[in-house]
Structure formats: structure tokens, C-alpha cells
KOLMARTI-514877 format. One line per field, with one value per residue (C-alpha): residue in three letters; x, y, z. Coordinates in steps of 0.02 Angstrom, whole numbers, plus 50000, padded with zeros to 5 digits. Layout:
// residues N
residu (Ala, ...)
X (X, ...)
Y (Y, ...)
Z (Z, ...)
***
This chain:
// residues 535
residu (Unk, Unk, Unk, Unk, Unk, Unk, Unk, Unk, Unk, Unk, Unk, Unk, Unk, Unk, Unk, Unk, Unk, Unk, Unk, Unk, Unk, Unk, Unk, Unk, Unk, Unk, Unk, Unk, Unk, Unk, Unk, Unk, Unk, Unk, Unk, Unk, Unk, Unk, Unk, Unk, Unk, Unk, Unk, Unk, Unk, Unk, Unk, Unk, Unk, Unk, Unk, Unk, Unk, Unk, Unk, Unk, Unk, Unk, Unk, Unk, Unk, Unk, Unk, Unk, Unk, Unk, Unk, Unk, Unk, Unk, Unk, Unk, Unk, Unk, Unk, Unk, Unk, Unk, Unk, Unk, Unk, Unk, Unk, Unk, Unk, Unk, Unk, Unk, Unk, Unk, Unk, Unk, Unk, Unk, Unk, Unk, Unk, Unk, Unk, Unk, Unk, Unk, Unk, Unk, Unk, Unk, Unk, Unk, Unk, Unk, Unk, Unk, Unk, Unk, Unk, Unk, Unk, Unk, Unk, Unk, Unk, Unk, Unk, Unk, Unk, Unk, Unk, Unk, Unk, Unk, Unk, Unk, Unk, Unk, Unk, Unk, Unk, Unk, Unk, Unk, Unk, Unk, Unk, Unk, Unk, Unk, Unk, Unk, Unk, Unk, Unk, Unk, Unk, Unk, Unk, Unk, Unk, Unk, Unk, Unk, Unk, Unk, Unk, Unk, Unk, Unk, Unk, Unk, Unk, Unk, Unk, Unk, Unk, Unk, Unk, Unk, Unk, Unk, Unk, Unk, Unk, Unk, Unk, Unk, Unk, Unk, Unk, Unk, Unk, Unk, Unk, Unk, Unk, Unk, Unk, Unk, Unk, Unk, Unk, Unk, Unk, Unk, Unk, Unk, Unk, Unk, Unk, Unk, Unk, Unk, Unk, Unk, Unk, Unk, Unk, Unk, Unk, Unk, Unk, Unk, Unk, Unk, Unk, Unk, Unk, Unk, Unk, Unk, Unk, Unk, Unk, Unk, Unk, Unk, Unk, Unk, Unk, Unk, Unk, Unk, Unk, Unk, Unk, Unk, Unk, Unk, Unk, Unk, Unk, Unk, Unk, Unk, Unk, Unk, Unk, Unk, Unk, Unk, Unk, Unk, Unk, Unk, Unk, Unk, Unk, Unk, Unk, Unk, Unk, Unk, Unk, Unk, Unk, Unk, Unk, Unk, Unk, Unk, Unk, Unk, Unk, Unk, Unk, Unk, Unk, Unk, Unk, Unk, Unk, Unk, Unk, Unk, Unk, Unk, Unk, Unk, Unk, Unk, Unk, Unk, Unk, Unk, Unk, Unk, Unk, Unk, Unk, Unk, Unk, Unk, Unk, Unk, Unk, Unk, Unk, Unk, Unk, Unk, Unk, Unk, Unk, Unk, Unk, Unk, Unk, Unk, Unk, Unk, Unk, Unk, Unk, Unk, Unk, Unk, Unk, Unk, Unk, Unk, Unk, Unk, Unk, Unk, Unk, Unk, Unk, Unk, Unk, Unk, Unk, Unk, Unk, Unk, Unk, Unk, Unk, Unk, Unk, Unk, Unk, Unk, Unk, Unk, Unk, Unk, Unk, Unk, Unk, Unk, Unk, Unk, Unk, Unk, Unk, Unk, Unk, Unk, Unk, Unk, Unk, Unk, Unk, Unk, Unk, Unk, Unk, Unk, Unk, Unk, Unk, Unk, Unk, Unk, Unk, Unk, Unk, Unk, Unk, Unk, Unk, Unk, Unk, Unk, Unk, Unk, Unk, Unk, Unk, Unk, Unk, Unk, Unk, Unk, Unk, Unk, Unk, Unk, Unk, Unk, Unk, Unk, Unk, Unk, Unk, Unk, Unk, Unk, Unk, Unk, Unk, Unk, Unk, Unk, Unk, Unk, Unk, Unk, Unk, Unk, Unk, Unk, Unk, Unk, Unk, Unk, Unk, Unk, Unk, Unk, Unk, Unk, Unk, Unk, Unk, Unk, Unk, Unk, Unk, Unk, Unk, Unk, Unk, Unk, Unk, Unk, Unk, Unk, Unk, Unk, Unk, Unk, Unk, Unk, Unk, Unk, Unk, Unk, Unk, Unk, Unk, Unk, Unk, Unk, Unk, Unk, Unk, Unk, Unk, Unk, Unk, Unk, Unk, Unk, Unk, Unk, Unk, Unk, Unk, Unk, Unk, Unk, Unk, Unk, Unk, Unk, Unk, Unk, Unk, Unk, Unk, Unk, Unk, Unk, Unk, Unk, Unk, Unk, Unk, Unk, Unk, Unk, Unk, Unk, Unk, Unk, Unk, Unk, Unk, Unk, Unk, Unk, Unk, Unk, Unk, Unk, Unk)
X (57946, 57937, 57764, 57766, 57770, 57592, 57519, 57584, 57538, 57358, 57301, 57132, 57040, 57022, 56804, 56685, 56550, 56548, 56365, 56342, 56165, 55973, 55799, 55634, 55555, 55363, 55322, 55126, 55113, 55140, 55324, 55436, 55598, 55666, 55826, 55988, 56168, 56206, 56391, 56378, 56292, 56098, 56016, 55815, 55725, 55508, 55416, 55260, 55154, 55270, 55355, 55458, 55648, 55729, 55902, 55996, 55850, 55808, 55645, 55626, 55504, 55495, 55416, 55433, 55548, 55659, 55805, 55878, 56064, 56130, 56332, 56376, 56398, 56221, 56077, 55916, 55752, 55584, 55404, 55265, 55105, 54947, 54832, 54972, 55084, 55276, 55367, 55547, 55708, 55852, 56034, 56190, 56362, 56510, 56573, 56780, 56872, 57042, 57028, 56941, 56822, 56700, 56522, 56358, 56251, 56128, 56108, 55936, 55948, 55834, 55672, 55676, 55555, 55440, 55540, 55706, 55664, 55591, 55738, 55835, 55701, 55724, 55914, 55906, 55793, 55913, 56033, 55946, 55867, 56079, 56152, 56167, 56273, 56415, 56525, 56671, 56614, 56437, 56485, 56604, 56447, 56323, 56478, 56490, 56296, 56288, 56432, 56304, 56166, 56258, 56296, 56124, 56069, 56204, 56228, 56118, 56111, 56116, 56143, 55973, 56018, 56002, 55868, 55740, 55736, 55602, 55573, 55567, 55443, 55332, 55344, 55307, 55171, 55104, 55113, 55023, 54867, 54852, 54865, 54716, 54612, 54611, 54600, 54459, 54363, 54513, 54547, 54710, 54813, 54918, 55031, 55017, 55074, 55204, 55269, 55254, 55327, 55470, 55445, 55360, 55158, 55167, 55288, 55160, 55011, 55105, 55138, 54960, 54868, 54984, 54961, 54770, 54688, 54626, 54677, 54660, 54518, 54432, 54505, 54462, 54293, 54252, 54351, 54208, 54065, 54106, 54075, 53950, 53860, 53891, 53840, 53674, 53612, 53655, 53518, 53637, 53553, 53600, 53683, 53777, 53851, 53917, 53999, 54088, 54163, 54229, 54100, 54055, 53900, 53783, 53693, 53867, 53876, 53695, 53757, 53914, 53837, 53723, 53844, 53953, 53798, 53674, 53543, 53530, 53550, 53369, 53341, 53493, 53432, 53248, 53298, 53410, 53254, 53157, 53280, 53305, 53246, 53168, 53324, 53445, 53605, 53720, 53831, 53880, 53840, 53980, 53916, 53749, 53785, 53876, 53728, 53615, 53531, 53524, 53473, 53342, 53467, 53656, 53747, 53873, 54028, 53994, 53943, 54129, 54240, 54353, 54290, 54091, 54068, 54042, 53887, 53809, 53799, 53601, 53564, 53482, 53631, 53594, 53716, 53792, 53907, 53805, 53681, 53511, 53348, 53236, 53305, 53287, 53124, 53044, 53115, 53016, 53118, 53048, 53233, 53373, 53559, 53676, 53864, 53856, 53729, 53722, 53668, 53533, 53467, 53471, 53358, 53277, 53105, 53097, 53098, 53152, 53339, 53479, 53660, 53787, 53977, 54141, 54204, 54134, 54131, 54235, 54192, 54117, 54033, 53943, 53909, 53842, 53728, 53668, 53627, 53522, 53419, 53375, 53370, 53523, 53627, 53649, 53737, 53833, 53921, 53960, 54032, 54128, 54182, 54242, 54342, 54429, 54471, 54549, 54656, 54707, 54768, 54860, 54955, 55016, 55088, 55175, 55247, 55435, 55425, 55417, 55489, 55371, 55425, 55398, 55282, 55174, 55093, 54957, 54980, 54941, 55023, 54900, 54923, 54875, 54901, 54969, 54859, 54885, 54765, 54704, 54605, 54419, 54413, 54516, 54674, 54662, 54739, 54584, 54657, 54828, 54809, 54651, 54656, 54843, 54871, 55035, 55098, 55072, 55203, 55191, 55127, 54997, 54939, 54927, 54835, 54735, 54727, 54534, 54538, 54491, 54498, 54639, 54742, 54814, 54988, 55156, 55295, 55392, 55270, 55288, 55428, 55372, 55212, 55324, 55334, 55472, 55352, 55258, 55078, 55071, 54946, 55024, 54886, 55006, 55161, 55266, 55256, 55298, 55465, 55503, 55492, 55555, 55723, 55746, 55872, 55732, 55625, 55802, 55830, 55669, 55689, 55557, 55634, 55819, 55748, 55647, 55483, 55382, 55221, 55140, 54954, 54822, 54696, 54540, 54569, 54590, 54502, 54369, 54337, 54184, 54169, 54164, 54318, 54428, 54470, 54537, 54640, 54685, 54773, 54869, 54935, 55009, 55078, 55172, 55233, 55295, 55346, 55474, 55519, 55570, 55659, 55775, 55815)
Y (54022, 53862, 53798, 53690, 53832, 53870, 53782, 53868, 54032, 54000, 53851, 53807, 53669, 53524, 53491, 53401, 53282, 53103, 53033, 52856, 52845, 52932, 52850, 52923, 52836, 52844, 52815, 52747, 52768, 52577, 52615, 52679, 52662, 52563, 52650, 52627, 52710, 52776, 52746, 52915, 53065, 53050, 53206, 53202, 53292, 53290, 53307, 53295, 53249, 53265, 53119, 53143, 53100, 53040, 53093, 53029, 53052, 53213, 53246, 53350, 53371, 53299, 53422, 53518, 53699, 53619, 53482, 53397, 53342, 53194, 53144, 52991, 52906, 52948, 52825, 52889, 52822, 52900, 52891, 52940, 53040, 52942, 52989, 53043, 52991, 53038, 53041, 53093, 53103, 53000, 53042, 52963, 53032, 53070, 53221, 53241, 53386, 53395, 53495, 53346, 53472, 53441, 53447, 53439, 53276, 53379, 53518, 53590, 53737, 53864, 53882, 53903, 53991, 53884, 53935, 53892, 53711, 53679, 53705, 53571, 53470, 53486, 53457, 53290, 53215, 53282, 53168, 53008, 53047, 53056, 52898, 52779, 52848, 52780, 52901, 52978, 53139, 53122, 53081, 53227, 53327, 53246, 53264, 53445, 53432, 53374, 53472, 53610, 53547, 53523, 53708, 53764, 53653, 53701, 53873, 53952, 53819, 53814, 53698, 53615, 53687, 53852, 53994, 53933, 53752, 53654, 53651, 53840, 53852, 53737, 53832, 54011, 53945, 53843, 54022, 54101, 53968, 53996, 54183, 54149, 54101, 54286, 54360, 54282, 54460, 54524, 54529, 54408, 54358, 54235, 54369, 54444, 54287, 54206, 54392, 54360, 54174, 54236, 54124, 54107, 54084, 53920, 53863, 53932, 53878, 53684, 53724, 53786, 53625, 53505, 53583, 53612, 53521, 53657, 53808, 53983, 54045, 53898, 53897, 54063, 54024, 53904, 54018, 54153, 54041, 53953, 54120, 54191, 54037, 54096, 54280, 54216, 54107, 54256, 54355, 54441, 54522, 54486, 54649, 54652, 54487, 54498, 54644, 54563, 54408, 54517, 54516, 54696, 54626, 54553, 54481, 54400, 54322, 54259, 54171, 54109, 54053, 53929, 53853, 53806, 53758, 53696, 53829, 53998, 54107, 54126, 53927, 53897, 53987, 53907, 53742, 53787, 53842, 53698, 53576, 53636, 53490, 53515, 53432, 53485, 53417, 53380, 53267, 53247, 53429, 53415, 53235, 53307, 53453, 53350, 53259, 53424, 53433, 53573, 53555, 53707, 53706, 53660, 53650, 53795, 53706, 53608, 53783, 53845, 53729, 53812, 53750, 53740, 53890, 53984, 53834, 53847, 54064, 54045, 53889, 53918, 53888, 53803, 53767, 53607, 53620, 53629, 53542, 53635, 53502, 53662, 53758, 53622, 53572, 53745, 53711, 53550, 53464, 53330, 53234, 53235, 53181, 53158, 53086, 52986, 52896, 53052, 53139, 53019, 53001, 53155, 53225, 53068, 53119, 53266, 53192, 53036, 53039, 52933, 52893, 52938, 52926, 52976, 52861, 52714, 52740, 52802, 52955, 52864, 52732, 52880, 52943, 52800, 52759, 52940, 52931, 52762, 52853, 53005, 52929, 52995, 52835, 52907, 53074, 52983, 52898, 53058, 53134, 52966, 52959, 53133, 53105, 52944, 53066, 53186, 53046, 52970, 53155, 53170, 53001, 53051, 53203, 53115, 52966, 52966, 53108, 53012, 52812, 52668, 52597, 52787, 52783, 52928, 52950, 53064, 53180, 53293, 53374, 53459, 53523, 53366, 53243, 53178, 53070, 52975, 52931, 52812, 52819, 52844, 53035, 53202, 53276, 53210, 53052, 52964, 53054, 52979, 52824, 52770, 52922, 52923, 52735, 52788, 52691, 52694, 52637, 52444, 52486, 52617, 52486, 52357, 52469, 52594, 52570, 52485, 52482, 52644, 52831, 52888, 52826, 52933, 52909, 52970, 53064, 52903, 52810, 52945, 52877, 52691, 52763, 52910, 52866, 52941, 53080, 53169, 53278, 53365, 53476, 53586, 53636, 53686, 53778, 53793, 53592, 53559, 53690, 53576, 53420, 53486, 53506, 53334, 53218, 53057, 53183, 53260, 53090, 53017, 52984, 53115, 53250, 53202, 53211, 53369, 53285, 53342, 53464, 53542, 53584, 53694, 53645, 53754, 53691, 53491, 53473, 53359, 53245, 53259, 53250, 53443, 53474, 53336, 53377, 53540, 53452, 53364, 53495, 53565, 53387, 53359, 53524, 53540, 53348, 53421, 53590, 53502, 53374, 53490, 53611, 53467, 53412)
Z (55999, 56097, 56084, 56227, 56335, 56303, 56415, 56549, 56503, 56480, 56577, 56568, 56651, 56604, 56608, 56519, 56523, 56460, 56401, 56434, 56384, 56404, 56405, 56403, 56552, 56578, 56761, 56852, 57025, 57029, 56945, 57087, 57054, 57240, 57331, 57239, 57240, 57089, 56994, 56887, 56868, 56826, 56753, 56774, 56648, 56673, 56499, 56575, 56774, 56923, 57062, 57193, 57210, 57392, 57373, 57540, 57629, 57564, 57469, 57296, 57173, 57006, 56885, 56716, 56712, 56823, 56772, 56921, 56920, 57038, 57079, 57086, 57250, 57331, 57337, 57258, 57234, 57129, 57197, 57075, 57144, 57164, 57024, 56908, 56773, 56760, 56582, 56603, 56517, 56630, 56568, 56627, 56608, 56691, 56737, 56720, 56797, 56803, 56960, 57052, 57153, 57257, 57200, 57308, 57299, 57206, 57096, 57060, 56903, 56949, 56844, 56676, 56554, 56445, 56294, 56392, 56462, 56269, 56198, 56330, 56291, 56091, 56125, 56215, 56074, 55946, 56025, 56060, 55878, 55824, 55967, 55837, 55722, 55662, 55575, 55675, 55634, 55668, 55863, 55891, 55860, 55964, 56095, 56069, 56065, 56240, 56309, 56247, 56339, 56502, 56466, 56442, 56598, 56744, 56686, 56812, 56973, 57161, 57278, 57331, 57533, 57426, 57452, 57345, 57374, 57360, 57565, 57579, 57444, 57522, 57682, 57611, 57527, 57667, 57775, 57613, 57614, 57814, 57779, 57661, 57805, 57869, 57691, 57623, 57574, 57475, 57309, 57274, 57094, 57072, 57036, 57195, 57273, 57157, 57187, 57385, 57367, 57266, 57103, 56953, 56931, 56841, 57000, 57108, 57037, 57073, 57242, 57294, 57214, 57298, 57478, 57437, 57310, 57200, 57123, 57221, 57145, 57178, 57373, 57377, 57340, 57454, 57603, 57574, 57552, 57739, 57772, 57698, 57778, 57949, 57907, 57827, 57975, 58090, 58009, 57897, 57727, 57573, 57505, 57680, 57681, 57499, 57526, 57705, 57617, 57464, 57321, 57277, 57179, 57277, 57123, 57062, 57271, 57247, 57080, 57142, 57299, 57192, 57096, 57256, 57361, 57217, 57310, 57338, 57463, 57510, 57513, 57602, 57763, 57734, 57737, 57880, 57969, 57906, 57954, 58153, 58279, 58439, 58507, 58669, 58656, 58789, 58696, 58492, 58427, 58288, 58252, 58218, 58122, 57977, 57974, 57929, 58110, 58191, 58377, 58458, 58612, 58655, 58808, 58823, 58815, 58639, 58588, 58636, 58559, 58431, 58269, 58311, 58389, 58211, 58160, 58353, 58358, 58345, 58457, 58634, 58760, 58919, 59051, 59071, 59256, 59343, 59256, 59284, 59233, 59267, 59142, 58996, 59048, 59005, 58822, 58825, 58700, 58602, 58637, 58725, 58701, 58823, 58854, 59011, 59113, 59260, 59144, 59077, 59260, 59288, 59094, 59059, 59154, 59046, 58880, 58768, 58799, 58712, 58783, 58632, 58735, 58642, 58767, 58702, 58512, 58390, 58290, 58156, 58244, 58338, 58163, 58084, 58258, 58256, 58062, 58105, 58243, 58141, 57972, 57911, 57846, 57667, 57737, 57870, 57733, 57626, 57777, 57804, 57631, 57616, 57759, 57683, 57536, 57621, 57728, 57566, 57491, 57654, 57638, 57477, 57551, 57710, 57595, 57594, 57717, 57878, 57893, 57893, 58077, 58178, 58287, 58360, 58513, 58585, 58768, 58889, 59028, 59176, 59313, 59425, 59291, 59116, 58982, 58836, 58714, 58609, 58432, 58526, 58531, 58591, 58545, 58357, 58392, 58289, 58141, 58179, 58211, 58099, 57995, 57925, 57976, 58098, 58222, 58396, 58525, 58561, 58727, 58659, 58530, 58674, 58790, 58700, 58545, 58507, 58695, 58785, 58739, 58851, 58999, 59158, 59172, 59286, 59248, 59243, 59135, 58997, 58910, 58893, 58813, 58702, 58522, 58387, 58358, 58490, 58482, 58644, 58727, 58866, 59006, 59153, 59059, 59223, 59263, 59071, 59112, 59242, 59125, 58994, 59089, 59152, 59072, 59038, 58955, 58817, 58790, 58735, 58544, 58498, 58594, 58530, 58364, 58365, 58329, 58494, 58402, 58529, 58487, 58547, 58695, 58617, 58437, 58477, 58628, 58547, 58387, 58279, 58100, 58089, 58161, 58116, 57932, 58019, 58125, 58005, 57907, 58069, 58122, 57937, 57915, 58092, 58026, 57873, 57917, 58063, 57940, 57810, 57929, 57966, 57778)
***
């Protein structure tokens, strides 16, 4: 028998992995590890926290159950959450294949069972605990050691573009939270939605606190309480309104209602009566109600808009256009606030009336003048605070997602005309601009921006005032066809790039402290639903 003939009969090919080295690497948020291309393969292993790693541009997560594996040739870079700590394995090797194939930039294992990613874990000490060794022997095991734990790693993979990436988990479960919204008065597991998500609980249970803050029972929580507010201050009894937002106890509501809102039930709706002001407001009603106040009368309109309508069900309405000075007189109000100085001229015989204009001031400059005149500095700065938290948890979420040097910009398209704004009030372009700290177009910044709430522009001016992103309201569909179709509109950077989000009228037609943190939540998630589509 000729034995060099083997080989041809039962080729196999020629794979295996070279380690160079491995480090335990324990990461602050002041740590990030800056953009570089790498020269060989980089496994990522998390023992503990969670980061995120920018693969060409691409975002993942960093976090334990689920090792990450990087070719050569592609730059990365490693930002750590603010607020946590990152401690993770880094291994370098080199992959050889006699087959020279092919291999995606990255390769993310699907996750792995507690017991599983332990034993990886256990593995990769056992060899930095063996590294040193001299004796011949001794290394051909820890090389057979980490052919073995390349073997336990890549045996079940996919290529990050792959069904469950990262991206479409944080869609589904950005669809499951807004689901929430309408399912407050059911009763939900984690199971049921790790199940409806397609992955595990502990993967789940990640997801849901980095896109809300909390845990779900928790979220839940605070859904039915919102509420069970409403129901209360429309006269709704106890028993009733327990039952409505999905407690089947009403004694367990009454208990769980205290320990959200530090009161019960019962006090909740007398200090709501206690606290109502022989006030009609023409002007500021969301401004007012985060400061506690609840006005005896409201002008129609402020009772409409999308996200105060719920807090305003029980205030006397009074109409606004046409402004009737009979029909607030018989109230006889003890004050009056209005937007403009008609309307001052106009109300001012009736009672002691005060000018508060969104045109003027900026939400919180309102705030903080309206807390002076009622004597309500302390809660104007707990509202103002709790807004700077949720800004800050926000810019966590955008970092790496969007470049430094975009800019966004703020419009609408009517019928007989087209605005842009700037960061005074309307169409959430506050919460852009001072909010999130974006950009603004350098003529936006030169015009509007500290300058004057919005601007009426032409069809031509659009583009010098267009940034790389685009929030647009739409108020005449058919002239927005038209515009849409032209070739200056395709080829403005934001429309090239996909990065035009087109938002509702009714939900940001104003800016008050009540509505912005919702607002808030749909500008970053159309940002981050359209940047993740893309990736």
C-alpha cells in the first residue's frame, strides 16, 4: 500500500486557530477603547456589566451569554454605558484555513445557557491560568485547549445581518413596550414576552431595561397608575377603577397605589380638589399642571391637545376663537392667563391677568416664571430635573448611533405655507436642540436658534435650512406629494439618506413639561428605529 496516497482519499481541511494572547480587561465609562483596525481576530467575552462595540459603523451590544467574534481587517472601537462597569475577556488569534474562505466581519454565537457560557468562561481562565508554561507538552494542550474553546464558541453562530441580531431585537421589543401602552389592564410575564420577542428571559429582561429604565413589572406599574389617576379624578369609585386598569383586588390597587404615589387613593383626589385654583387659562395649561395647579376653567383648545386632554377631562371649557369675555366673566375668576397681548386687552377688565407667551420663553423659563408667581420654585425644579434625567438616559442611547457633526432640523409643510423652528416651543424641536444637544443647520443656529420660535419659509428656502436629519410635520398631504417628487427635495442629504421622520400634528403640536418627555420617547425611537433599519 502506498501511503502517500492517503491524502487523496480522505482530504480534510486544513483549520485551526492560533492564540496570540487574552487579557481580562475591566472597562469605566471613562475607558472607551478609540476606533482602531484590527490585524487579527479579537474574540470579546463579558464576565460581568455590558458596553457597546462599533464594528464598521455598525452597533452591537456587549453583554454576558453572548461571545462576540471579530476578523481581522475591520476597525472597531468599545463604548462603555454611563453608570456601568464592563469586565471582559479580549482574545487574539488567528484563524488559518487552508480553504482561504471568506468570513463575515462579525460573528455573534447565539445565546448560550448560564451553564454553557460558564463553562467558556472556566475554559479561558484555564488557559491564561496554563500561558506560561514552558514544557512542550504542557502547550500542545493548552493548544488543543483552545482549539476546544473556539469549538464550544462558533459551534452554533450566525452572521450578525442574521434573524436575531441585536437590531431586530431592539425593534420587537421596542413594538412590545408601545404595545404595553394599550395593555396596561392585562396580566403579562416575562415569559409571555421573551416568548413573543423570540429569545430568552434573561435576554429580554436586558432589552426592556435599556429601552425603559425599569423592569416590566415595575413599567407595568406605573402604566396603570397614570391611569387609574385619570379614572379617579373622573369620579370613578374605587372597586371600579381597580378592576379597569387590571387589579382584581381593589384592596391590593389601594396598597399599590400608595407605595407608587406615597398617598392613597382617597387623599389623592382630596388634595386634587383642595389644590384647584380659581384660575382660567388661556395660555400654559401643561406648564401649570406639572406644577400641581389645576385651573377651574381652560380654553378648549389646550384642553384638546393630544397628551393633556386625559389631565383637563374635569376643567370648565370655555371657548377661545372666538374669544367670548361674557362667558369668562360669569366664572369670575380670581386670575387670568393668557398668551398674547389681544388677549390681555381684551380679559384684563375682568380679572388680574398675566402675559405668559411660548413665543417669548422657552419651556422652562415659562416654568420657572410660573413657579415664581404661584410659589412653586421647589416643584419647578423637580419637573426640570426629571427632565435633565431623562435627556441624559436618552444620550446614552443615541451615542455612537448618530455622528457628532449631523445636524437636525425642525418643519412643517401647510397648505399656504412651510415653517421651521427653533428651540422656543412646537414640534419638539426644544427637545432636540436643548434637550439631546443636536445640531441645528448653520443657518438654523444663526437664525433661530435663541432667536425666535419659528420662521416662514419658501419652497426654495427649504433646503438651505434642511439638516442631515429631518422631523417633519405634514398638514397638506397633496402639496407634500408634489414636493416630495421634485429633484432639490431627493437630493437634500436627509432625504438621500433616509433620515426625513415625519411626526404627528395632534401629538407635537405644542411644548410643555407634560408632554415633552413623551415626545421625547417618539423622536428617539423613530431616530433609532431608521438608524437601525439601515445597519
Amino acid at each position: 500500500m502506498d501511503l502517500t496516497h492517503l491524502k487523496t482519499r480522505y482530504g480534510v481541511p486544513g483549520i485551526y486557530y492560533e492564540l496570540h494572547g487574552l487579557a481580562l480587561q475591566h472597562l469605566s465609562p471613562n475607558d472607551d477603547i478609540p476606533p482602531q483596525t484590527l490585524t487579527t481576530e479579537i474574540m470579546i467575552v463579558v464576565e460581568e456589566g455590558e458596553g457597546l462595540l462599533i464594528c464598521d459603523g455598525k452597533i452591537h451590544e456587549l453583554q454576558y451569554g453572548v461571545p462576540l467574534v471579530i476578523n481581522a481587517g475591520h476597525t472597531v472601537e468599545i463604548r462603555i454605558n454611563e453608570e456601568t462597569l464592563l469586565s471582559a475577556w479580549l482574545v487574539a488569534f488567528t484563524l488559518h484555513d487552508s480553504e482561504r474562505r471568506m468570513f463575515p466581519a462579525l460573528v455573534e454565537t447565539r445565546e448560550m445557557d448560564t451553564a454553557g457560557f460558564r463553562a467558556i468562561l472556566q475554559r479561558i481562565r484555564g488557559i491564561e491560568n496554563r500561558r506560561m508554561v514552558q514544557d512542550r507538552k504542557q502547550r500542545v494542550g493548552i493548544h488543543t485547549q483552545f482549539q476546544r474553546l473556539m469549538s464550544m464558541v462558533l459551534q452554533d453562530t450566525h452572521e450578525y445581518e442574521g434573524e436575531v441580531s441585536s437590531e431586530h431585537t431592539r425593534a420587537n421589543i421596542s413594538e412590545i413596550i408601545t404595545q404595553l401602552k394599550g395593555r396596561y389592564n392585562e396580566e403579562i410575564t416575562v415569559d409571555d414576552l421573551a416568548a413573543q420577542a423570540r429569545i430568552s428571559k434573561r435576554r429580554f429582561t436586558h432589552w426592556f431595561r435599556q429601552l425603559t429604565g425599569t423592569n416590566l413589572s415595575d413599567y407595568m406599574t406605573t402604566l396603570r397608575m397614570e391611569h387609574a389617576k385619570q379614572l379617579l379624578l373622573r369620579g370613578g369609585r374605587m372597586k371600579e377603577v381597580a378592576t379597569l386598569v387590571g387589579y382584581r383586588d381593589e384592596y391590593y390597587f389601594n396598597r399599590r397605589f400608595k407605595q407608587m404615589e406615597g398617598i392613597s387613593p382617597g387623599q389623592f383626589i382630596l388634595n386634587h380638589r383642595q389644590s384647584s385654583s380659581n384660575i382660567c387659562v388661556m395660555s400654559c395649561l401643561g406648564h401649570l399642571l406639572a406644577l400641581g395647579i389645576r385651573p377651574a376653567a381652560v380654553a378648549k383648545n389646550l384642553s384638546n391637545e393630544h397628551y393633556l386632554t386625559p389631565l383637563s377631562a374635569s376643567f370648565h371649557k370655555v371657548n377661545s376663537v372666538p374669544l367670548d369675555p361674557q362667558e369668562i366673566s360669569y366664572l369670575q375668576p380670581e386670575m387670568i392667563l393668557v398668551g398674547n397681548q389681544e388677549e390681555y386687552d381684551t380679559l384684563s377688565p375682568i380679572a388680574r391677568t398675566y402675559i405668559f407667551s411660548q413665543n417669548d420663553h422657552k419651556p422652562f423659563v415659562l416654568l420657572q416664571k410660573l413657579g415664581e408667581v404661584f410659589g412653586k420654585g421647589p416643584e419647578a425644579e423637580k419637573v426640570m430635573k426629571q427632565y435633565e434625567r431623562k435627556t441624559q438616559r436618552l444620550k446614552s442611547r443615541l451615542k455612537g448611533v448618530i455622528k457628532s457633526t449631523d445636524t437636525f432640523s425642525v418643519m412643517e409643510i401647510r397648505d399656504d405655507s412651510i415653517y421651521v423652528f427653533g428651540n422656543y416651543w412646537c414640534r419638539g424641536a426644544y427637545n432636540l436642540y436643548d434637550g439631546l444637544g443636536l445640531q441645528a443647520p448653520e443657518r438654523v443656529q444663526k437664525e433661530l436658534i435663541d432667536r425666535q420660535a419659528y420662521l416662514m419659509i419658501s419652497e426654495e428656502q427649504v433646503t438651505s435650512y434642511a439638516g442631515d436629519h429631518l422631523f417633519l410635520t405634514v398638514l397638506d398631504s397633496e402639496r407634500y406629494q408634489r414636493i416630495s417628487n421634485s429633484i432639490w427635495w431627493q437630493e437634500m442629504p436627509a432625504v438621500r439618506q433616509n433620515q426625513v421622520y415625519m411626526t404627528e400634528y395632534t401629538e407635537f403640536a405644542v411644548t410643555d413639561p407634560i408632554s415633552m418627555p413623551y415626545q421625547l420617547d417618539t423622536q428617539v425611537k423613530l431616530i433609532l428605529d431608521r438608524q437601525m433599519s439601515q445597519s
